[in-house]
C-alpha positions as CSV (number, residue, x, y, z in Angstrom):
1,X,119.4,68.4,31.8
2,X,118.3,72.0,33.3
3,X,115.2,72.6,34.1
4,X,114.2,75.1,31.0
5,X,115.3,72.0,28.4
6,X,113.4,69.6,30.8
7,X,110.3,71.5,29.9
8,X,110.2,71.8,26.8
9,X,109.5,67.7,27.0
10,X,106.0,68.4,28.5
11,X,103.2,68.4,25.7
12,X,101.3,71.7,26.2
13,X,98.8,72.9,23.6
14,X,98.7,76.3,22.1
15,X,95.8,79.0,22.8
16,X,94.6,80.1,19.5
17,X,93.5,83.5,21.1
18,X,97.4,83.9,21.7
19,X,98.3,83.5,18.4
20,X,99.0,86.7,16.3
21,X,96.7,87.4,13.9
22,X,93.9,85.2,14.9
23,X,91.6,87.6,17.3
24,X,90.8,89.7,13.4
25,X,90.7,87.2,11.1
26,X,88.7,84.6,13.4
27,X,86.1,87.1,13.8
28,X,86.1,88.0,10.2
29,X,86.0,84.8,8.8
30,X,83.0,83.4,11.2
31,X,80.9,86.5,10.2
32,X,80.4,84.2,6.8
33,X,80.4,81.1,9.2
34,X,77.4,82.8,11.0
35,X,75.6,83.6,7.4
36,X,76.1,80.1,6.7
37,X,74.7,78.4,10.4
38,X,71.5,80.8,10.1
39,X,70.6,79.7,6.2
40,X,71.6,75.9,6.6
41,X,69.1,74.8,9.1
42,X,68.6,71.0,7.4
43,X,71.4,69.0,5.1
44,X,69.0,70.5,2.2
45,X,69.4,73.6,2.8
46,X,73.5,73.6,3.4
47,X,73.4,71.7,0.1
48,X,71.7,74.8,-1.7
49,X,74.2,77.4,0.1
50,X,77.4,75.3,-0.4
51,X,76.4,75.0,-4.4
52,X,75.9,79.1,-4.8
53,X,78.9,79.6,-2.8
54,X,80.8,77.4,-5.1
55,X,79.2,78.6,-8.3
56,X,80.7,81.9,-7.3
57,X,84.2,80.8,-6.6
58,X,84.0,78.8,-10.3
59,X,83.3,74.9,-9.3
60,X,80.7,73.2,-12.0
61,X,78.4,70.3,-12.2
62,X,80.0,67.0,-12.8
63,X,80.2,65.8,-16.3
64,X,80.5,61.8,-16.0
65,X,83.0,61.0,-18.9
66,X,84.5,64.0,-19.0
67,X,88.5,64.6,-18.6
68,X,88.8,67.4,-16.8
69,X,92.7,68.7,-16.3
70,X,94.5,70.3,-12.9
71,X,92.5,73.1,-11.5
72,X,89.4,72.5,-12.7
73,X,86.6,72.5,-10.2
74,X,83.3,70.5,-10.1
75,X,80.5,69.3,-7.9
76,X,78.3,66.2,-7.7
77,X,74.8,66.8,-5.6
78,X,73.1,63.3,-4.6
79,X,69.9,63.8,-3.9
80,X,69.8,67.3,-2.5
81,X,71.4,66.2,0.7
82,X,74.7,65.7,-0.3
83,X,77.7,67.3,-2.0
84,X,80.9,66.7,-3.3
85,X,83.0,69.3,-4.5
86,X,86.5,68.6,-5.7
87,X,89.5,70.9,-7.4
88,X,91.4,68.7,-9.5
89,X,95.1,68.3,-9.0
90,X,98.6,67.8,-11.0
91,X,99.2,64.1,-10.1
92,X,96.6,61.2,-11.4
93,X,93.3,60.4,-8.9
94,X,95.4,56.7,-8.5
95,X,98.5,58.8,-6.5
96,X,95.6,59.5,-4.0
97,X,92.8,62.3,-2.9
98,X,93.1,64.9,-0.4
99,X,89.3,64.3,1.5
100,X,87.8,66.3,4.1
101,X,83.9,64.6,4.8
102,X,81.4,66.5,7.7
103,X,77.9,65.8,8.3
104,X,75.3,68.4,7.9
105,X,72.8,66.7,9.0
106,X,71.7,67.7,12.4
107,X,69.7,66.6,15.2
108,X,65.6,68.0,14.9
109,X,61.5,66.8,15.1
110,X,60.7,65.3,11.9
111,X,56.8,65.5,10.8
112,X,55.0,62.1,11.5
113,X,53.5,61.1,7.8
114,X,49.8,61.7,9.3
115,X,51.5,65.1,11.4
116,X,48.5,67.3,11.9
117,X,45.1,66.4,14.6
118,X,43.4,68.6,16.9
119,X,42.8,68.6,20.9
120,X,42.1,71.1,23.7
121,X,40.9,73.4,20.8
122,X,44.3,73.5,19.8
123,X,45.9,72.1,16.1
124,X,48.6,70.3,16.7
125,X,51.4,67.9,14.7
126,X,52.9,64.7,16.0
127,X,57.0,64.3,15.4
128,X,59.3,62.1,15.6
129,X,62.5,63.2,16.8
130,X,65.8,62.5,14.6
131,X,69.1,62.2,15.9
132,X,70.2,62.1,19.9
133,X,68.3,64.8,21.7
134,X,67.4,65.9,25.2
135,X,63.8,66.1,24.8
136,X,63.1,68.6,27.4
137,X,65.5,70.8,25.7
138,X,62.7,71.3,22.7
139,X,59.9,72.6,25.0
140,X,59.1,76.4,25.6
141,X,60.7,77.5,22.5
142,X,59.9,79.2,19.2
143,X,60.4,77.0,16.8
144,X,60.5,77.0,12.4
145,X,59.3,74.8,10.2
146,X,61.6,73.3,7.1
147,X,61.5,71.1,4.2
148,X,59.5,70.3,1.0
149,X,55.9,68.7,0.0
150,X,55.3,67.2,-3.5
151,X,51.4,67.6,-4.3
152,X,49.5,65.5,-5.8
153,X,50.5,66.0,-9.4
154,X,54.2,66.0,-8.8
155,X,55.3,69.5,-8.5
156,X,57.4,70.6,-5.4
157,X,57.1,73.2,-2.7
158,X,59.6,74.2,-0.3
159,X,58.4,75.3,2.8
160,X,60.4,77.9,5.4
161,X,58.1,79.1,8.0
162,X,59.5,80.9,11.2
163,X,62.9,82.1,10.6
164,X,62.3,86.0,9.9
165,X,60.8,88.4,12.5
166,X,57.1,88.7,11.0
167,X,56.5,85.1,10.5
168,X,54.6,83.0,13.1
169,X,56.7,79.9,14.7
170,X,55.2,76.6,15.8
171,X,56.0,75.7,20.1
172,X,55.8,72.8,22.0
173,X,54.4,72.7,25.5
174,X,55.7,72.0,29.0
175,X,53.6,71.4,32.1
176,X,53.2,74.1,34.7
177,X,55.4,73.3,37.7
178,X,52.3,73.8,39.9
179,X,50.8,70.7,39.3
180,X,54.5,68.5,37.7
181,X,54.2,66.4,40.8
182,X,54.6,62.9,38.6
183,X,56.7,65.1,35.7
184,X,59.6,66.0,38.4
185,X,59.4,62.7,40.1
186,X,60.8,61.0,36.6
187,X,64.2,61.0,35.6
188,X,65.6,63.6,33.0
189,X,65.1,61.2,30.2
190,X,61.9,60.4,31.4
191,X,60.3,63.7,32.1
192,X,59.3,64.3,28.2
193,X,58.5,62.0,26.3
194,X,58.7,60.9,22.2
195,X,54.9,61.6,22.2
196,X,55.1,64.8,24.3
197,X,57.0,66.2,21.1
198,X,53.8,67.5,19.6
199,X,54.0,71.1,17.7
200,X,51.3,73.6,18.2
201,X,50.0,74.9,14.8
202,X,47.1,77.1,15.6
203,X,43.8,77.9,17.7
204,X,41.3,79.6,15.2
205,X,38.4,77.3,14.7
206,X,38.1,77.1,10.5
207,X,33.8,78.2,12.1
208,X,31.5,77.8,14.0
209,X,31.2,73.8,13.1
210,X,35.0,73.1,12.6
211,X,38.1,73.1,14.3
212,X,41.8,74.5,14.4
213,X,42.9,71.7,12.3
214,X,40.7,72.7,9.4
215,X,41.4,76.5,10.0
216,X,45.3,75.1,9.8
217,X,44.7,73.1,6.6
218,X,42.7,76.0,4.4
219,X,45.7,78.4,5.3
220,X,48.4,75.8,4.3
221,X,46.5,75.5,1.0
222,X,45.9,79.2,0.2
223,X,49.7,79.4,0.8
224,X,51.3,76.3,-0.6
225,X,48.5,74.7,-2.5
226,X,48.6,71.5,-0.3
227,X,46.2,69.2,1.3
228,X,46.5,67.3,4.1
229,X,46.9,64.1,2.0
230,X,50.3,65.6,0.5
231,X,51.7,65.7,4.1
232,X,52.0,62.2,3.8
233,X,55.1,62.8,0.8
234,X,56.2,65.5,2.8
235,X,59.5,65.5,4.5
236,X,59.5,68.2,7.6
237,X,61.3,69.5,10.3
238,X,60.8,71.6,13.3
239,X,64.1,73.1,14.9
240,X,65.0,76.3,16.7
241,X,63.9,79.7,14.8
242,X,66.6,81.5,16.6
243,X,69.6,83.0,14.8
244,X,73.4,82.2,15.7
245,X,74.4,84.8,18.7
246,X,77.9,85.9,20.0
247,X,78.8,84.9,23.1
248,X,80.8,86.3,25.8
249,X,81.5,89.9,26.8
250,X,84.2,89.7,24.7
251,X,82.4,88.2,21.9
252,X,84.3,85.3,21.2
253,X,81.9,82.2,20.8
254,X,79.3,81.4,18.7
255,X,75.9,80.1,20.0
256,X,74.2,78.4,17.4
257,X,71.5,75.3,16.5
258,X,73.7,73.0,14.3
259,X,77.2,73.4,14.9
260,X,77.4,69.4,14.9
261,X,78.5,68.9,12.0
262,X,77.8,72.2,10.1
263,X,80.8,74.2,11.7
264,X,83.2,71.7,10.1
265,X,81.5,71.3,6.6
266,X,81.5,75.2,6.7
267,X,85.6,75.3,6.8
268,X,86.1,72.5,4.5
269,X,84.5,73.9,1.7
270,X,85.8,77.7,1.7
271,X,89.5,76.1,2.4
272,X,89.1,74.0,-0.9
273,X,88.2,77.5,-2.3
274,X,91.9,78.5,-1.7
275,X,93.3,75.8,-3.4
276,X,94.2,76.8,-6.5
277,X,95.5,73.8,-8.6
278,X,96.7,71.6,-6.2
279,X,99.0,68.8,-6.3
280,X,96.7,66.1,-5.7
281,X,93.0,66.2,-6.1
282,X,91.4,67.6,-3.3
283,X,87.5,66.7,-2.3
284,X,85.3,68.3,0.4
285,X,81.7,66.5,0.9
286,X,78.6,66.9,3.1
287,X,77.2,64.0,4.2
288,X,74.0,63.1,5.6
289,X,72.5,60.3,7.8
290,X,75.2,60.3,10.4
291,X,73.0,61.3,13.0
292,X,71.2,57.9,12.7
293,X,74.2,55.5,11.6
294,X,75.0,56.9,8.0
295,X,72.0,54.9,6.9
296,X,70.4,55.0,3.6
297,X,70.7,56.6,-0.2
298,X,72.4,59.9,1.0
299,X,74.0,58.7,3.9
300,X,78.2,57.8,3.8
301,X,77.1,53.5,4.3
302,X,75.8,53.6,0.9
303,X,78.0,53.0,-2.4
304,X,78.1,57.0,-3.5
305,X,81.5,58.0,-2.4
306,X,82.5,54.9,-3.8
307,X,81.1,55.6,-7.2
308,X,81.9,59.4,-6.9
309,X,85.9,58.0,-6.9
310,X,85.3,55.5,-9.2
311,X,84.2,58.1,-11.7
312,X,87.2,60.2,-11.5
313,X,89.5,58.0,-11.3
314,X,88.0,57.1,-15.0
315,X,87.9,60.4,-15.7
316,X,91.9,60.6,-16.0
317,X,92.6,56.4,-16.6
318,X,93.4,56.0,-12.9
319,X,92.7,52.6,-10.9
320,X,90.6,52.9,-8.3
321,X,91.9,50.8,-6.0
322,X,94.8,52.3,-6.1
323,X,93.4,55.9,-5.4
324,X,91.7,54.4,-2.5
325,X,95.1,53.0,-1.1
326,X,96.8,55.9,-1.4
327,X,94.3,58.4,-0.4
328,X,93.7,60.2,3.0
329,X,90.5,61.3,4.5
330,X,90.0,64.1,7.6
331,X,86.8,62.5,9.2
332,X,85.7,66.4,10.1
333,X,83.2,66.1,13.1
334,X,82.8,68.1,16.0
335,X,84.4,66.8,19.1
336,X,83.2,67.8,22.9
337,X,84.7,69.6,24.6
338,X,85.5,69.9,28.7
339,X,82.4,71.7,30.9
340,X,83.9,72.4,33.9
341,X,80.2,72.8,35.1
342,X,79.9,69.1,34.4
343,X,83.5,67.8,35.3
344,X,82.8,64.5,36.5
345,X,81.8,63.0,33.2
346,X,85.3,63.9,31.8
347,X,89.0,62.1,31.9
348,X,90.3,66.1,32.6
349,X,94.0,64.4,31.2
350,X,92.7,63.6,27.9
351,X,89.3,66.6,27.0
352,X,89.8,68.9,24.3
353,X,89.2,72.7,25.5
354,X,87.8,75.3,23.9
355,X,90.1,78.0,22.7
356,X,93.1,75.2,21.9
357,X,92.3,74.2,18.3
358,X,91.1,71.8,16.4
359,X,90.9,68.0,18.3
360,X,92.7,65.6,16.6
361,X,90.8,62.7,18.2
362,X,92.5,59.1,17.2
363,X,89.5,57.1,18.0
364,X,85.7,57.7,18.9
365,X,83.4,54.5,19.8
366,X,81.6,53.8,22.3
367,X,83.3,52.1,25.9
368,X,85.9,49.6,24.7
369,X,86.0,51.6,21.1
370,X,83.1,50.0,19.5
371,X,81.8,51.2,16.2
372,X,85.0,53.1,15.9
373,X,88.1,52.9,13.0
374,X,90.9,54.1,15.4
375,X,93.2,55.7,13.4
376,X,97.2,54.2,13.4
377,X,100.1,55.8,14.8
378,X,101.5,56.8,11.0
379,X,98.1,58.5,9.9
380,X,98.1,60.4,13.4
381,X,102.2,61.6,13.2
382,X,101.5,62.0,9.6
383,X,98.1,64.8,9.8
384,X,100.2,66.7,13.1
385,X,103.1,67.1,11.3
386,X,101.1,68.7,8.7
387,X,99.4,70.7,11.1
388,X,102.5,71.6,13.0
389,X,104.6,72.5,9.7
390,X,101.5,75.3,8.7
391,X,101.8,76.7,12.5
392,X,97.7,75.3,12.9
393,X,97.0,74.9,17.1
394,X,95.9,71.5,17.5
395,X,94.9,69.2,20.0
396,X,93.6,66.0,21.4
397,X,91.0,64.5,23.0
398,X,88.5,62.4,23.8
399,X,84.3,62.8,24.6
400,X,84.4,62.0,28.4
401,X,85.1,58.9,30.7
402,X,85.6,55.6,28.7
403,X,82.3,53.9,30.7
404,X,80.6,57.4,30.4
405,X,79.2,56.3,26.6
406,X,80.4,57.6,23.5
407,X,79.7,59.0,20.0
408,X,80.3,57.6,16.1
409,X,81.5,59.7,13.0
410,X,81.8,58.5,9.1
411,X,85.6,57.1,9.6
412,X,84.3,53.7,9.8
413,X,82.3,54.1,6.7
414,X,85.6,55.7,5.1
415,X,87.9,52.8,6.8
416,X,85.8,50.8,5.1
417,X,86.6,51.7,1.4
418,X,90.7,51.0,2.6
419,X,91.3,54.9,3.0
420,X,92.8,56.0,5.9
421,X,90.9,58.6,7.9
422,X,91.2,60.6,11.3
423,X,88.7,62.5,13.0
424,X,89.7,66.4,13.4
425,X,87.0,68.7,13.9
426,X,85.9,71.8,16.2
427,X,85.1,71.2,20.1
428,X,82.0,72.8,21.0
429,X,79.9,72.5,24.4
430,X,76.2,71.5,24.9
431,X,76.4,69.1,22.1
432,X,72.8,67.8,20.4
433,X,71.2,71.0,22.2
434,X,68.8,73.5,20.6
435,X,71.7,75.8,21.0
436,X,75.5,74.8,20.4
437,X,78.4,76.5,21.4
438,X,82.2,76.7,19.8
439,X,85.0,79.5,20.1
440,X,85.1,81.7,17.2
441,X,89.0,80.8,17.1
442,X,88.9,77.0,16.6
443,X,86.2,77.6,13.4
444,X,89.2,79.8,12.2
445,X,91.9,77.5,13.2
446,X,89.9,74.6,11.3
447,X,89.9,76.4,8.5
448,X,93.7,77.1,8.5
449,X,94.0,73.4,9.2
450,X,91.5,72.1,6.5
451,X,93.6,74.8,4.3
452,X,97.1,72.8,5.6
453,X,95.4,69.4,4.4
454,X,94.4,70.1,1.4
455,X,97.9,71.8,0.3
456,X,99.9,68.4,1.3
457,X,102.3,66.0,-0.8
């Protein structure tokens, strides 16, 4: 064997920046991906986008009951934080669904139920953060306010506070380094803590008897019509104001809050857009809970993808355990991605890099795999070769060094229902910070590869 055939035996993976076509159409394409980041700052909120976008390109509500033929297109909301959207296909639900599930919702401060107090002649709101964070990265920084508040009689108000120019943005403090003596002394994970999270609301005394916090609570009501005592039914969350930013001179990242998991939900919707009347049925869902273990109503450990299936599957006569059995599920979460900056928590032989693709990552877990579905060597050869046969750049990888930690997705939850299921998704660097960042390339080459799933026998 020469030396030319002996290369081609070495596994190299592509540069998506070196593929024709992709520098225009990646930048076009994440133009709408950036419209979407900067609107969907909780699961709510990528919920409401995801149903007008869909509306537009002709989806519907659900109809339980009803037979719906090949390419019709629907949508199932549960609860506000979740969606399923599906284009129906030629073959019954029992030959199997085509599923792409990401998680949109995202790491952020949550409002303690009794939020709002007053100190220092300051108002100010205890939180309680959600998700995996590093909590110093949440001080010194403007930050909005999102979510809803039922009042007393029932009705509902949605609150956005921060997000455009002229609106005011709530801040948590840091301590001056002049006097951080005990602060630096503490490790990173110590240096802020849970507590420390507390958002500043306002100064104004109300007059010359009462305090910030009343001055806080009269404007609150002349806007919203709330009282204190409907914070306690309110769900809301602080995260960054700041809008999604290029990156680079050459403008090819995307800095962003929320890119875990919202740049994957993002291409597995509009690819389900494009696909026309499929063979088999084809499903793209936001989920929402994974953050904290895929817990509760709305989150992928409950029964609601289970009963989603079950209901078309009677919607055509199909058995349900058959659809299960022969369906196949992209587990579309972000993976990380190497930082040369931070090498030594890396295997360097087996991190994704930015600019190569989508990671096709075969098992996530944490140290000897726990928590994880590890995906077999036939699901694996089976979603490359559909990769490879629609010309998407792939890759794989893994988080970092085995004993480093780790990180979960919904393919156990999936596993679970006896569907098989990989996780491919976008790598993007600072993962769980206040600001994200990907290559505009792989959002474009997810797309093309969530586009390539859909379409397969």
């Amino acid at each position: 064997m020469d030396r030319e055939d002996a290369k081609k035996l070495v596994y190299k993976p592509g540069n998506v920046w070196l593929d024709r076509g992709v520098k225009e159409n990646a930048h076009e394409y994440c133009r709408g991906y950036r419209a979407f980041i900067d609107s969907a700052k909780t699961e709510r909120e990528a919920v409401y986008y995801a149903v007008a976008d869909a509306e537009k390109h002709g989806f519907v509500p659900f109809e339980r009951g009803k037979t719906y033929k090949p390419g019709d297109r629907i949508y199932y909301v549960n609860r506000g934080k979740g969606i399923y959207l599906a284009v129906i296909g030629r073959q019954k639900t029992e030959t199997g669904v085509r599923m792409i599930i990401a998680h949109t919702d995202c790491p952020r401060l949550d409002l303690k139920q009794k939020p709002l107090y007053e100190d220092g002649n300051l108002a100010l709101m205890k939180t309680h953060y959600y998700g995996g964070i590093k909590k110093y990265q949440w001080t010194a920084q403007p930050l909005s306010l999102h979510g809803v508040v039922y009042r007393a009689d029932g009705s509902r108000v949605d609150i956005r506070i921060g997000e455009d120019e002229d609106e005011p943005v709530l801040y948590i403090t840091d301590l001056m380094p002049h006097i951080a003596k005990d602060q630096v002394a503490k490790t990173l994970a110590e240096g802020i803590t849970g507590e420390e999270l507390n958002l500043v609301a306002g100064s104004e005394p109300f007059d010359a008897e009462e305090g910030a916090k009343l001055k806080v609570l009269a404007l609150l009501n002349e806007k919203y019509g709330i009282t204190e005592a409907d914070l306690i039914t309110a769900e809301l969350s602080a995260v960054p104001a700041s809008r999604s930013r290029e990156v680079g001179f050459d403008r090819s990242m995307i800095c962003a809050y929320g890119h875990d998991d919202r740049i994957c939900a993002y291409p597995a919707y509009t690819a389900l857009f494009e696909a026309g009347v499929p063979e088999h049925t084809c499903i793209a869902a936001f989920a929402d809970k994974e953050e904290i273990g895929s817990e509760g109503v709305t989150g992928l450990k409950s029964d609601f993808l289970k009963h989603f299936l079950t209901d078309l599957c009677a919607s055509d006569g199909s058995d349900y355990i058959l659809c299960c059995a022969s369906s196949i599920c992209l587990s579309s979460d972000v993976g990380g991605a190497f930082d040369p900056t931070f090498a030594s928590a890396y295997d360097t032989h087996n991190s994704a890099r930015v600019g190569n693709g989508p990671v096709v990552v075969k098992y996530t877990g944490a140290r000897g795999k726990s928590g994880c579905s590890d995906a077999s060597a036939e699901v694996v050869s089976r979603i490359t070769r559909i990769f490879d046969a629609a010309g998407v750049i792939w890759q794989c990888g893994e988080y970092g060094k085995v004993d480093q930690g780790g990180a979960g997705t919904v393919a156990a939850e999936v596993a679970m229902l006896n569907i098989d299921v990989i996780d491919v998704g976008v790598p993007i660097l600072s993962m769980h910070s206040t600001g994200e960042l990907a290559s505009k390339g792989d959002i474009y080459m997810m797309y093309l590869a969530d586009r390539a799933f859909y379409a397969s026998k």
